[in-house]
C-alpha positions as CSV (number, residue, x, y, z in Angstrom):
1,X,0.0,0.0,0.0
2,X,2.9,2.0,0.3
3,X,3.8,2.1,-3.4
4,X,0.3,2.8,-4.2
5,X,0.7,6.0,-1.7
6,X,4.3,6.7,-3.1
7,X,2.7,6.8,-6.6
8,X,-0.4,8.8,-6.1
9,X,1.9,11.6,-4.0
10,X,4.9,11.7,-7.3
11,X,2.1,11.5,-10.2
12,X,-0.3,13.9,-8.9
13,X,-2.9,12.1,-8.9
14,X,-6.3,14.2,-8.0
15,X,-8.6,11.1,-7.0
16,X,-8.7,7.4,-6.4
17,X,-11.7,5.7,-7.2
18,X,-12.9,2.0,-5.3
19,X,-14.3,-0.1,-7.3
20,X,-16.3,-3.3,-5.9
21,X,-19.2,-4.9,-7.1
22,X,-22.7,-6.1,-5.9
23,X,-23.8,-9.6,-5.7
24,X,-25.0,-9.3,-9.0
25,X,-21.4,-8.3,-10.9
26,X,-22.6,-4.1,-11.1
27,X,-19.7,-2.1,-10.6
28,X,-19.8,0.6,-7.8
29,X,-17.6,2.9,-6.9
30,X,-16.6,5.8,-4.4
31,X,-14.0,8.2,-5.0
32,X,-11.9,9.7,-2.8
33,X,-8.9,11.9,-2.3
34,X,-5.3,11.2,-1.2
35,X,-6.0,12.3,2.8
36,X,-8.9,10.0,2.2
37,X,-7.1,7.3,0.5
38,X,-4.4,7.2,3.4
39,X,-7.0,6.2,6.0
40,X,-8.6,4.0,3.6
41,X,-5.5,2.3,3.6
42,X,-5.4,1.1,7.5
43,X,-8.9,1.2,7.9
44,X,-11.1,0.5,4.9
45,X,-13.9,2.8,3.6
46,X,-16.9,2.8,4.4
47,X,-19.7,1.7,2.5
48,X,-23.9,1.5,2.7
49,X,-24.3,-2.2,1.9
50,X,-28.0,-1.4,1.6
51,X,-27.2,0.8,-1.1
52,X,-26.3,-2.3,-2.5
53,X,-28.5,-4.5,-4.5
54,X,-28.9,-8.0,-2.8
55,X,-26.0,-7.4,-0.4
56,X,-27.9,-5.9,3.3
57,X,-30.9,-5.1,4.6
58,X,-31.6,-1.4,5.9
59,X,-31.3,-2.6,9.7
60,X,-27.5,-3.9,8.8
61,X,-26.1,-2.1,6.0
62,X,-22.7,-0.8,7.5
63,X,-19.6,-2.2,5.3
64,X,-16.2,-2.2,5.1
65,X,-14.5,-1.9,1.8
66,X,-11.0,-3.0,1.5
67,X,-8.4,-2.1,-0.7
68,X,-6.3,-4.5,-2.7
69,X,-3.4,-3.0,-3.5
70,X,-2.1,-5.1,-5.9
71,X,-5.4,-4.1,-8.3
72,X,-4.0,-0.2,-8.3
73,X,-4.0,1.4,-11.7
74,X,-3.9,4.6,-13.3
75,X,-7.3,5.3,-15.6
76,X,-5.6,6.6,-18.8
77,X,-8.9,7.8,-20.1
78,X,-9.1,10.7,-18.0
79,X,-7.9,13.7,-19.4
80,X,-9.0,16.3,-17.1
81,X,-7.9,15.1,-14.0
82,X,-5.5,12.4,-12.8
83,X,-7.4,9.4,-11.5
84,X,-6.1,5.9,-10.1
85,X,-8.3,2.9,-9.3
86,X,-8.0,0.2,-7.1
87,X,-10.2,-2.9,-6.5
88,X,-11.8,-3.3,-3.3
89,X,-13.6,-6.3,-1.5
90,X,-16.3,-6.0,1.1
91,X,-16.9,-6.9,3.9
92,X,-18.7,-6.7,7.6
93,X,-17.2,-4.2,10.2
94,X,-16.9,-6.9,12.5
């Protein structure tokens, strides 16, 4: 996770966007900025499972999504801003 921090800092890079995806293979995402990214890091980000379709109920929807570091990219796409991506996997707080 280090590199991943090392490379966001020397390229610039504006954002990070997590991807993960629902039970039923959708891709979600959250995008966050390198402060953001740091915590996310240690701690995971956190994510409304019941935002998610088939994942939660309402009554138990906190998640935890987890970075993979070795899924980290840089979207080449983007022209406006610079944007990385890395994968994320989800999972209960607890």
């Amino acid at each position: 996770m280090e590199q991943i921090l090392d490379i966001v800092k020397s390229k610039k890079v504006d954002f990070v966007e997590i991807w993960f995806c629902d039970i039923l293979g959708f891709l979600k995402s959250q995008v966050v900025t390198l402060s953001e990214l740091e915590r996310a890091a240690e701690d995971g980000i956190g994510v409304d499972g019941s935002s998610l379709q088939g994942v939660m109920p309402v009554k138990a929807s906190d998640m935890v999504a987890r970075l993979d570091p070795v899924t980290f990219t840089m979207i080449p796409w983007r022209k406006d801003y610079k944007v990385g991506r890395v994968m994320a996997d989800l999972y209960h707080p607890n």
